[in-house]
C-alpha positions in Angstrom: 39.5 136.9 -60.3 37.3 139.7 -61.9 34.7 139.3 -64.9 36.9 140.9 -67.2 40.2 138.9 -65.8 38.5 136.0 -66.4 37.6 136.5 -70.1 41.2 138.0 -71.0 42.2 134.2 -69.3 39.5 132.7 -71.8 41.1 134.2 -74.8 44.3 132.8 -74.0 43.4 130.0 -74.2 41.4 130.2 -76.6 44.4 131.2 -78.6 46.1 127.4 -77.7 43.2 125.8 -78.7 42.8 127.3 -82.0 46.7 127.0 -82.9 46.7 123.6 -82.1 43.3 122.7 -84.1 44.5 124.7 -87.2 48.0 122.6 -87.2 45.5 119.7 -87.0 43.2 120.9 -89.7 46.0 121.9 -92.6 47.0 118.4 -92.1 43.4 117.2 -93.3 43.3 119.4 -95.8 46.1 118.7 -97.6 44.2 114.8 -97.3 41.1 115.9 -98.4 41.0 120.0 -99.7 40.1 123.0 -97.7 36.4 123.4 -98.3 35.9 119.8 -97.1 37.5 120.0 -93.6 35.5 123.0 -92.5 32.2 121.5 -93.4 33.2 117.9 -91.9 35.2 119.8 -88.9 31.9 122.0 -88.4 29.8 119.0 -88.9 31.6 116.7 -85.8 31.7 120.3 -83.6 27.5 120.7 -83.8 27.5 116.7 -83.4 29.6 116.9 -80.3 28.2 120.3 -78.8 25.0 119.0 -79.4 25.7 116.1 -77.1 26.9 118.7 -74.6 23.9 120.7 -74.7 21.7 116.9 -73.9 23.5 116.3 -71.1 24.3 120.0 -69.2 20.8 120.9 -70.3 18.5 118.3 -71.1 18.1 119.4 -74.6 20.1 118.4 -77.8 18.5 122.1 -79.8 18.8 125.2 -78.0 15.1 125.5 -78.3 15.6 128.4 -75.1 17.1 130.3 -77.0 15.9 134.1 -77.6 15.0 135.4 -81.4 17.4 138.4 -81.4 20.5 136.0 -79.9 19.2 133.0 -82.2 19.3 136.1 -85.0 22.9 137.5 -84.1 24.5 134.5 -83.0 23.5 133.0 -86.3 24.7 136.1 -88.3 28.2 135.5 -86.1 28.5 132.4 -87.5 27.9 133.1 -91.3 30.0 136.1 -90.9 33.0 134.3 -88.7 32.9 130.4 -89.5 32.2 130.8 -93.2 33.1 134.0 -95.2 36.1 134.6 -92.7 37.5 131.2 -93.7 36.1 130.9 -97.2 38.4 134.3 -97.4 41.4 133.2 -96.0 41.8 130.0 -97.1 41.3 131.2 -100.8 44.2 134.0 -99.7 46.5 131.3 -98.8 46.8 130.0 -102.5 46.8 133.5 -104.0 48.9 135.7 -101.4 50.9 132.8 -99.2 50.5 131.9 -96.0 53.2 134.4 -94.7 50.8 137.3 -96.2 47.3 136.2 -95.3 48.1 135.6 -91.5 49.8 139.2 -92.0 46.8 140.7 -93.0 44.7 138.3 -90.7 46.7 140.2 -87.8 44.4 143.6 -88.7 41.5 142.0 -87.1 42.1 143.6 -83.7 41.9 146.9 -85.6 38.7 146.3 -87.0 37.3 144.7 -83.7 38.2 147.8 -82.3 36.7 150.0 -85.0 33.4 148.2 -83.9 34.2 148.9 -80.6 33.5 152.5 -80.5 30.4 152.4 -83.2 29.1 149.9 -81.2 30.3 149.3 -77.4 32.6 151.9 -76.7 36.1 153.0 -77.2 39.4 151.3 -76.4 41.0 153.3 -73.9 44.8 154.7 -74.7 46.1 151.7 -72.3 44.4 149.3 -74.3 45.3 150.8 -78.0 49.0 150.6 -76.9 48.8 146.9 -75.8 47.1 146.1 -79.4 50.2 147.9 -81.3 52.5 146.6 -79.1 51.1 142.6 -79.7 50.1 143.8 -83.4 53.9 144.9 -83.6 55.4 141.4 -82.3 52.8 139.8 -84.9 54.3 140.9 -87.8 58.0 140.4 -86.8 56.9 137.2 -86.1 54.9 136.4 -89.5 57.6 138.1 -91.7 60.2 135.7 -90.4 58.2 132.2 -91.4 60.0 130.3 -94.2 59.5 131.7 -97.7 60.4 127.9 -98.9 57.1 126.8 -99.0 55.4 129.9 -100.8 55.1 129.7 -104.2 55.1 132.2 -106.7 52.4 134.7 -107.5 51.7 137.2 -110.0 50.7 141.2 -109.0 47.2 140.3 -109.6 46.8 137.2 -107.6 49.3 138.8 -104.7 46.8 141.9 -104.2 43.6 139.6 -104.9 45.1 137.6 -102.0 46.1 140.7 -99.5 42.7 142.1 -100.0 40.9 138.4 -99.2 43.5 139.0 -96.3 41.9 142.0 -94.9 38.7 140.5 -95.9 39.4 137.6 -93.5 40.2 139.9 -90.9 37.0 142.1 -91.3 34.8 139.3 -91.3 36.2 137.8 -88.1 36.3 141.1 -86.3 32.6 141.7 -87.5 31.5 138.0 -86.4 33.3 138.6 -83.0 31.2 141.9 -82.7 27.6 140.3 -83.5 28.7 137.6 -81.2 29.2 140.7 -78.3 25.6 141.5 -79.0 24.1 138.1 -79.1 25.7 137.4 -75.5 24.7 141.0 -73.7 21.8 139.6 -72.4 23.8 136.5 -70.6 22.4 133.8 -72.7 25.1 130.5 -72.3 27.8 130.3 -74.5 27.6 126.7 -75.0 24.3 126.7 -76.8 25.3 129.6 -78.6 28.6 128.3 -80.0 26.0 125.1 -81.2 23.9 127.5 -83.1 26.6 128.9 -84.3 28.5 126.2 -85.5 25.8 125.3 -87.2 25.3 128.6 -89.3 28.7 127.8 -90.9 28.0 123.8 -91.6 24.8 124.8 -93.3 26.8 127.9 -95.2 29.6 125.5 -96.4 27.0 122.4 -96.8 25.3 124.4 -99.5 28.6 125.1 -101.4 29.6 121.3 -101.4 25.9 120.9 -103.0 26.5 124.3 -105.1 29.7 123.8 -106.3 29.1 120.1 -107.1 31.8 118.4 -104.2 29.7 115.4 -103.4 32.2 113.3 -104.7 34.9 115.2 -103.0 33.0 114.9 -99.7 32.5 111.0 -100.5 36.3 110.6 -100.8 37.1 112.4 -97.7 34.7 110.5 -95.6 36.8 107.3 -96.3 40.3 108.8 -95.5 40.5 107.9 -91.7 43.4 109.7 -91.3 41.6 112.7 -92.6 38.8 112.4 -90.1 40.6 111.1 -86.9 43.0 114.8 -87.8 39.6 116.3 -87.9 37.7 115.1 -85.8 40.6 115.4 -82.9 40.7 119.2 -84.2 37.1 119.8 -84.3 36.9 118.9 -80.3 39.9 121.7 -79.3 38.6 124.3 -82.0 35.0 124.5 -83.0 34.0 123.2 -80.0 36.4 123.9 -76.4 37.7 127.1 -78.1 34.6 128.8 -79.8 32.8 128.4 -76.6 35.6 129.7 -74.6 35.9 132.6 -77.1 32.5 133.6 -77.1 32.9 132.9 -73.0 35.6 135.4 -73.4 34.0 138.6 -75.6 30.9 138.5 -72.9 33.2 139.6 -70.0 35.6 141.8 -72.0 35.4 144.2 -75.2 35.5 142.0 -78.3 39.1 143.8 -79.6 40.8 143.0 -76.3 39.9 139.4 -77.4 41.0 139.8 -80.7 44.0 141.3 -80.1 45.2 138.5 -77.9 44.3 136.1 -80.8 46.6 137.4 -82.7 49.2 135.7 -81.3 48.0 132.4 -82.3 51.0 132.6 -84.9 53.9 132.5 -82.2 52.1 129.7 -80.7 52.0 127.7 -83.9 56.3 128.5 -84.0 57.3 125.6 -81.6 55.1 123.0 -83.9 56.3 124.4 -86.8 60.1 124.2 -85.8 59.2 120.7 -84.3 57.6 119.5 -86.8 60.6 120.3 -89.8 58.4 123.3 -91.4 59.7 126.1 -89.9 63.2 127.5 -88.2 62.8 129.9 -85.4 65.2 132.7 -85.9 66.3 135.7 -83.2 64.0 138.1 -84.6 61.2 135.7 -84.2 61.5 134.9 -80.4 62.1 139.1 -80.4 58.9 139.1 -81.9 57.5 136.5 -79.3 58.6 138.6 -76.5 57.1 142.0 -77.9 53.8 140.1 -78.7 53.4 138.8 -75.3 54.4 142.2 -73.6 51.8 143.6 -75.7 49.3 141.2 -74.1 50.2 142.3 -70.5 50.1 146.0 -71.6 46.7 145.0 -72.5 45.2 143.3 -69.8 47.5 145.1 -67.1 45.2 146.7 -64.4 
């Protein structure tokens, strides 16, 4: 298996890791509010990393690690652990669900617009797989339930499509600073720690900020809350980010991207399973186009 076969392999499952940590993590945040989860989810990742990091490397702090990848890695995380989320958790409530993983979905596009300013174009076989998966996406998200959407004025509904995009930038841009912290081979495992802990000190200071302590104080005693958390917090944050950031230093950081997108189909089964969700022709049609978008992409 080749360099590159190997990270499109990381990405998929990275895409299963992340789609069974966010089912995980809207559960606790319905417990305990949004803002919450991601600094206690983050929180448990750098706790559990760090322990990692003791044992592989005899060293709890990455204290090896270079000032220009401490410097992007750290600029990755503020950019894709905190505004990215800050965004499109705040473009759920305005715009719905439905619409913010919509817009979400243009993150290949922007991945790939940083491509070529800073790595190098997509080739034509590559920009064909992204609007084939891209394609399969959006049948996919246009087909979830409308019966849990509430209704939104014009305002709030473009306020909420344009957190969307901003979402989407922001995790395109943090996968693209992540690319550069990693050119030089430093480990992804340490990285993902400093990372990780960018976005726990980012969302940290808006607990303090925004004046959550008490908040924070209730969701620390709701054991549901953490055990959903805490569960998620090992698959996401921790197994997936590392195997995400594993991923965009063998292969161009849209090609990973673009395969993340189909972290909505994924979710489908759990949300049919689980009573949320009805899975309709047009959305397996959209499964099937998403995946053969994948294998346009990654087909040598």
């Amino acid at each position: 298996m080749t360099q590159e076969q190997l990270g499109q392999l990381y990405a998929v499952l990275t895409a299963f890791c992340w789609a069974t940590s966010a089912t995980l993590f809207e559960r606790a945040g319905h417990r305990i509010g949004s803002v919450i989860v991601n600094f206690l989810r983050l929180g448990v990742a750098v706790g559990i990393l760090g322990m990692i990091c003791l044992i592989s490397r005899g060293r709890f702090f990455p204290t090896d690690i270079p000032q220009d990848v401490f410097f992007w890695i750290t600029l990755s995380g503020l950019l894709g652990f905190f505004l990215c989320d800050m965004c499109l958790f705040r473009a759920f409530v305005l715009a719905g669900a439905r619409r913010a993983l919509l817009m979400l979905s243009l993150a290949p596009c922007f991945a790939a617009l940083f491509d070529i300013l800073i790595v190098k174009p997509p080739t034509p076989r590559m920009l064909l797989g992204m609007g084939i998966t891209l394609t399969g996406v959006i049948l996919v998200i246009q087909q979830r339930s409308e019966s849990h959407e509430t209704p939104h004025s014009r305002r709030e509904l473009r306020i909420g499509i344009l957190l969307g995009a901003g979402a989407a930038f922001f995790q395109a841009l943090g996968a693209s600073t992540a690319d550069i912290a990693l050119r030089g081979g430093y480990e992804a495992l340490p990285a993902t720690f400093v990372r990780a802990s960018a976005g726990t000190v980012a969302f940290g200071l808006l607990i303090v900020l925004t004046r959550r302590i008490s908040d924070l104080y209730r969701g620390l005693q709701d054991l549901k809350a953490l055990f959903l958390l805490t569960t998620g917090a090992v698959i996401g944050p921790v197994i997936g980010v590392t195997l995400f950031l594993a991923s965009i230093a063998r292969v161009q950081p849209s090609v990973t991207q673009t395969i993340l997108t189909t972290i909505p189909v994924l979710m489908l089964p759990i949300a049919h399973f689980s009573g949320r969700d009805r899975i309709t022709p047009v959305s397996v049609f959209g499964t099937l186009v998403a995946v053969t978008g994948v294998i346009v992409l990654c087909w040598e």
